[in-house]
N, C-alpha and C positions, 0 to 999 in steps of 0.2 A: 267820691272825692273826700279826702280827709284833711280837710282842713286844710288846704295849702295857702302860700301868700297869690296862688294863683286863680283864685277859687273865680273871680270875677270875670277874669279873662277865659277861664277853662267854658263857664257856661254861658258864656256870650259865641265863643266858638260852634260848641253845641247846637245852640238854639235857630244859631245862623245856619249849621248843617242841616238842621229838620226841617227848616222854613225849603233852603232851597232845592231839597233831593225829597221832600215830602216827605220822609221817614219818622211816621208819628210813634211811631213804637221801638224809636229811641229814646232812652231818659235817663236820667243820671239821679245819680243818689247823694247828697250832702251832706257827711256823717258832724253832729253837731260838737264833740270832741274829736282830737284826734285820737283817734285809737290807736295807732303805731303798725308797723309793717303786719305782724303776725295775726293782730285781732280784724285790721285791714282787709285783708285776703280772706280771711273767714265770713266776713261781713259779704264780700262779693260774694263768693259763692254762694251763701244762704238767699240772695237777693236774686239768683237764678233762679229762672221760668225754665226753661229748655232742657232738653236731655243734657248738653255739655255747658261745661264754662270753660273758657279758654283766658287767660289772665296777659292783660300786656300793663306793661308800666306807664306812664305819662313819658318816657324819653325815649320809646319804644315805636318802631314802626314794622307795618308786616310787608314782608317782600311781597313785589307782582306775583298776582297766580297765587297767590300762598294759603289764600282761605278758601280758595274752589276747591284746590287739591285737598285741603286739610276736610270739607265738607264729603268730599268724592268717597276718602280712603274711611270713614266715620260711617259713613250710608254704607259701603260693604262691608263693615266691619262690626259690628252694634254689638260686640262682646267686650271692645274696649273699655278702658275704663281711666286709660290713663296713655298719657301721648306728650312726648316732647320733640323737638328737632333741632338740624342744626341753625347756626347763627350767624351773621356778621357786626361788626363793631364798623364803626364810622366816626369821624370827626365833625365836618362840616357838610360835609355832601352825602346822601346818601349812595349815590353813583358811582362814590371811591373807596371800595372796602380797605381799611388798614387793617386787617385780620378776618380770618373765617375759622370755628370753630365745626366742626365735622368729625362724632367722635365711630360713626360706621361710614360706609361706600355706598352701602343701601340700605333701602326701604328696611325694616324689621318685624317685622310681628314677632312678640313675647308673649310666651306663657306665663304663667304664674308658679312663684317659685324664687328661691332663694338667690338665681341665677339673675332673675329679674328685677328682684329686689334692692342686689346690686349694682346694676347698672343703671338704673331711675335713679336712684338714692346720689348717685354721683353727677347726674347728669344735671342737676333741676335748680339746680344753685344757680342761674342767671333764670329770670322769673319768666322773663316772654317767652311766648307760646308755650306755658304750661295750660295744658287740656287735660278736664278731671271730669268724669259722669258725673254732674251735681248730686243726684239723690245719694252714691253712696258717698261721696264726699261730703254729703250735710250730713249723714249717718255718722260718721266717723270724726265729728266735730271734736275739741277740744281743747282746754286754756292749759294743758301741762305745760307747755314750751314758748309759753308767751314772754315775751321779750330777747330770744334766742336765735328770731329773724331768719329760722330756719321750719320753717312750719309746714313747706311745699316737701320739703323731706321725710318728712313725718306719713303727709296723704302719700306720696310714692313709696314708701315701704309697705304702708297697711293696704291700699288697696291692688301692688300686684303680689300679693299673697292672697288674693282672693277673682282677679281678673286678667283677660288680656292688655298688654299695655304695647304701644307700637311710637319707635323711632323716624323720624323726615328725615331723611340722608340731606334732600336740598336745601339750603338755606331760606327758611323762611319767617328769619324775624330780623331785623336791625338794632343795633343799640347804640346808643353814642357815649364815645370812649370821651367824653367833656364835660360829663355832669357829677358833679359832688355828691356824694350818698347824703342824707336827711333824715337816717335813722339818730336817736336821739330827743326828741319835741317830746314824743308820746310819756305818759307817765309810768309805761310799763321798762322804756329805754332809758330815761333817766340818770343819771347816773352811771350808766355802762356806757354808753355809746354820745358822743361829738356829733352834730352836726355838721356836713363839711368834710369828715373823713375818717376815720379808723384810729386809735390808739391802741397800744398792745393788751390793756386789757380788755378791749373790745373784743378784736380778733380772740381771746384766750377764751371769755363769755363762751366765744361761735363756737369754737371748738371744742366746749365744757358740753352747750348744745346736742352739738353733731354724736355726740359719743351717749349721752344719754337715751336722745331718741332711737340711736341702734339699738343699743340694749332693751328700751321698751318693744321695739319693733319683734324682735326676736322673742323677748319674755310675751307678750302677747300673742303672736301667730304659732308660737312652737316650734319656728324653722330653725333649723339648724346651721347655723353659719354666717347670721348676718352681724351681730358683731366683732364676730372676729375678721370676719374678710371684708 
């Protein structure tokens, strides 16, 4: 939890879900600054026990069936390393998609490879249900890109140049198309980014971003063709 105006609310929620379903080996973390999206994300991961961490946002919900299936295809699969799927956007109801985001038909298992590189690196920009092996995603830690708000880019390029990584044709995250971005608090956003929404130099930031981490991705792994394509 980093610091939000909700922090009160968020672990009273909590506290009530552990009491009532017994789940003592749920807990939450209180980060005592805000860290800002990018140092965020890093903080959870590191904060993983488990072989995977799978990231949802606070506006974020998982479709029925969505964590069996994603547990199912993880247990035959233990070379993965990295896993997104598709989505839907919501308003007020989860029940009423106003959009679904579906960028294959099926299932996918990727190799590792420039091909794959590719298609994570494009894919992972909406944050729910991003799934990373912790170990080599705490391996692969790093502050280059901090306040760039693109960091989940970063772990998708390095680690499928070195892993399996696999696409959920089915939808199984929710987002709701009503919530104002809240980048901007942290003192790494500052400056670049509004809370509340996007200005153009924000957007230019993301984009100054996206283009540097390709080029590290590639100057790093050796692969040939991740910045340019």
């Amino acid at each position: 939890e980093d610091k939000s105006p909700q922090r009160d609310e968020i672990n009273s929620i909590i506290e009530n879900y552990k009491a009532k379903n017994n789940k003592q080996n749920l807990y939450v973390n209180f980060n005592e600054d805000n860290l800002g999206y990018d140092k965020n994300l890093k903080k959870c991961i590191s904060l993983t026990t488990g072989k995977y961490c799978m990231i949802m946002g606070n506006d974020d919900l998982l479709a029925d069936g969505a964590l069996s299936k994603i547990v199912k295809v993880l247990k035959a699969n233990p070379e993965i390393v990295l896993a997104t799927r598709a989505y839907g956007w919501f308003k007020e109801n989860p029940n009423e998609l106003c959009d679904t985001v579906r960028h294959l038909t099926d299932d996918t298992l990727f190799q590792p490879g420039a091909d794959a590189i590719k298609f994570f690196f494009r894919r992972v920009g909406v944050i729910s249900g991003f799934i990373v092996n912790a170990e080599k995603a705490k391996k692969l830690s790093s502050d280059l890109f901090d306040g760039r708000l693109y960091y989940q880019m970063y772990l998708a390029g390095m680690l499928m140049a070195e892993g399996q990584g696999y696409y959920f044709s089915d939808v199984m995250t929710l987002s709701r198309d009503t919530e104002a971005p809240d980048f901007g608090n942290a003192g790494t956003e500052k400056g670049v980014f509004t809370p509340g929404g996007y200005k153009p130099e924000g957007r230019i930031h993301m984009v100054e971003g996206l283009l540097l981490i390709a080029k590290y991705i590639e100057d790093t792994t050796k692969i040939d063709g991740v910045y340019a394509g």
